[in-house]
Steps between C-alpha positions, in 0.01 A plus 500: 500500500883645598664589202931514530683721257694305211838558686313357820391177347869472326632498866275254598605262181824581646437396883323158386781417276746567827281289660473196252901504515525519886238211485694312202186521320504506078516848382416421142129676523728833572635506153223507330459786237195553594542617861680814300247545285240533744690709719553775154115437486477624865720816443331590172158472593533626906834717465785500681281693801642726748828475657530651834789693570677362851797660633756327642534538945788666551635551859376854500130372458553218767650702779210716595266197442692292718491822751103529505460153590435411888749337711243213570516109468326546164712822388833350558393212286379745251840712526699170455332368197532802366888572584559092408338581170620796407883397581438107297353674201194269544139564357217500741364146370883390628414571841136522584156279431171534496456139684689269689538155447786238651564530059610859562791340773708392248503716246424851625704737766411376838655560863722115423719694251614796708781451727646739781879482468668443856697865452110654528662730264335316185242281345497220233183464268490153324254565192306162442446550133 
């Protein structure tokens, strides 16, 4: 069995009470004491675990990243991502999936929400979400 760390499971709490909003479902089961006192329960018995230290991607990082990749269909799509990213502040999960489903249309990046400007000079990203 997968095991999550007690700040894990809190952010899933979190993400199913997001969703029982967006849904208009009740949200009552969410305020139940005992949700906190399982999730103490978690930390006290398991610990906190590990946190793994992640720098932030600064422009000097990106650069020679973005220089090392090829020039091909698949690079450029890499290199733009990665530029698109990098210059929207996004997280990874913001712009890229494991899967693709017609779901994923509407509420992920897709080709739909970029537009070329008629100058050339400039593009406009629409984010979905």
């Amino acid at each position: 069995m997968r095991t999550a760390k007690p700040a894990t499971a809190s952010s899933y709490l979190n993400a199913l009470r997001s969703f029982h909003l967006k849904s208009g479902f009740p949200t009552s089961v969410f305020e139940d004491p005992r949700i906190d006192l399982v999730i103490r329960g978690g930390k006290r018995v398991f610990g906190e675990g590990l946190k793994r230290l992640r720098f932030p991607l600064t422009s000097s990082i990106l650069l020679p990243v973005i220089n090392e990749i090829g020039n091909d269909e698949e690079g450029i799509n890499v290199k733009s991502a990665l530029c698109v990213a990098f210059a929207a502040f996004l997280r990874s999960g913001e712009f890229t999936w494991d899967t693709w489903s017609s779901q994923h249309h509407e509420s992920h990046l897709a080709r739909k929400h970029v537009i070329f400007n008629a100058d050339f000079n400039s593009v406009t990203i629409t984010l979905p979400v």
